[in-house]
VOPAGU-2260 file (C-alpha; in pm, 1 decimal, decimal comma):
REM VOPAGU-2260
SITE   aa  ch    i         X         Y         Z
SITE  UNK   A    0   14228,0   11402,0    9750,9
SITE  UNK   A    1   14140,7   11768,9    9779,2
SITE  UNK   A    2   13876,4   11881,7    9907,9
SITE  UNK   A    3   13816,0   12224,0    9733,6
SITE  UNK   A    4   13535,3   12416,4    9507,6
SITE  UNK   A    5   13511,4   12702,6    9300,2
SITE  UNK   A    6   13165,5   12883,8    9192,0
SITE  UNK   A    7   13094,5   13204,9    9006,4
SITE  UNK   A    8   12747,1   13253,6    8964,4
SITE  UNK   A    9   12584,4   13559,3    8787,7
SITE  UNK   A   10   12232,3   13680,0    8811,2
SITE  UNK   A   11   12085,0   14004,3    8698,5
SITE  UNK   A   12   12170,3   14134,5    9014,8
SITE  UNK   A   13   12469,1   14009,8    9121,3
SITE  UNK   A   14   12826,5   13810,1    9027,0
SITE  UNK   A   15   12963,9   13596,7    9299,5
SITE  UNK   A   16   13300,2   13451,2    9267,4
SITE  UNK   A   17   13381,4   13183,1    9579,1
SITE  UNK   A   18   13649,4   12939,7    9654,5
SITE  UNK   A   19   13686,0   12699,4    9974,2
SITE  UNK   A   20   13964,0   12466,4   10078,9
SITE  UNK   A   21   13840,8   12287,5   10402,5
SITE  UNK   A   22   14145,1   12167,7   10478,5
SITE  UNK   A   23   14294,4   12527,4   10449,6
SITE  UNK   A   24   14447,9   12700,7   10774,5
SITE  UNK   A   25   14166,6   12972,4   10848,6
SITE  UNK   A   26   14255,5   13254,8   10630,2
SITE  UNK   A   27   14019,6   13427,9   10444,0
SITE  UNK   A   28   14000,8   13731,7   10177,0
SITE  UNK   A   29   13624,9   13825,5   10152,6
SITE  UNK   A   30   13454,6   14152,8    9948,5
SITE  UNK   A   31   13099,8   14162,2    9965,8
SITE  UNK   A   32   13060,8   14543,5    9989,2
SITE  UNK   A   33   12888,1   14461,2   10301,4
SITE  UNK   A   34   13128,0   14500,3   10597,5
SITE  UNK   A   35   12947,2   14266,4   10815,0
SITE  UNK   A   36   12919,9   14021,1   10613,8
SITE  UNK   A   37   13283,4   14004,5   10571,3
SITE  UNK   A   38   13377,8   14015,5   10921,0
SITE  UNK   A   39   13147,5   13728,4   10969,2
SITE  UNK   A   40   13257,2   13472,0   10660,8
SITE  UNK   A   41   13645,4   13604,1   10793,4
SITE  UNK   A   42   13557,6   13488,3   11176,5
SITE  UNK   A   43   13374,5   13164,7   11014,3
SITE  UNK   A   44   13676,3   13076,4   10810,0
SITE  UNK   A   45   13909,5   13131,4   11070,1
SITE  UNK   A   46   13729,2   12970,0   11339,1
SITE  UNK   A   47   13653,3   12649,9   11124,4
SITE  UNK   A   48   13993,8   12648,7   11005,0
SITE  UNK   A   49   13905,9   12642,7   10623,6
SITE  UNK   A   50   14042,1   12894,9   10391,5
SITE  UNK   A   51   13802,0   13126,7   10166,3
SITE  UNK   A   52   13818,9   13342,0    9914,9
SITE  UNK   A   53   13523,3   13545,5    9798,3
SITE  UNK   A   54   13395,7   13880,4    9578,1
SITE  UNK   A   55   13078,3   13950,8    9530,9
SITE  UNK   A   56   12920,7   14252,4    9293,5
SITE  UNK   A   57   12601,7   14402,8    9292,1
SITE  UNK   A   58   12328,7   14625,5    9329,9
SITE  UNK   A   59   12446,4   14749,0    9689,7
SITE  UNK   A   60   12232,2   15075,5    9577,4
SITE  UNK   A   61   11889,8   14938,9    9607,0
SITE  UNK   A   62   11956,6   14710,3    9875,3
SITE  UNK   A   63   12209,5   14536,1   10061,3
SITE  UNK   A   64   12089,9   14165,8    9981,6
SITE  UNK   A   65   12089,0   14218,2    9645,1
């Protein structure tokens, strides 16, 4: 049994693609077009050992939560 998921969700705002495997190794490849936000899903993948793999486009011009 795997133990995996896949989303891509679009609003009128924004298109997120994810994918987890929590019984990955750590690694992750993350593009939010927020840099902290990456470094901090990267440190949260690696230090809860799951692998994750995420882009994310939006609005980044109006604000960064959209």
């Amino acid at each position: 049994m795997t133990r995996t998921a896949t989303v891509d969700r679009q609003t009128r705002e924004t298109r997120v693609e994810v994918s987890v495997d929590l019984d990955g190794s750590g690694t992750a490849d993350v593009s939010t077009g927020v840099g902290f936000f990456d470094h901090l899903l990267g440190s949260l993948a690696h230090h809860a050992l799951f692998d994750l793999i995420g882009s994310v486009d939006g609005d980044l011009g109006v604000d960064d939560h959209h």
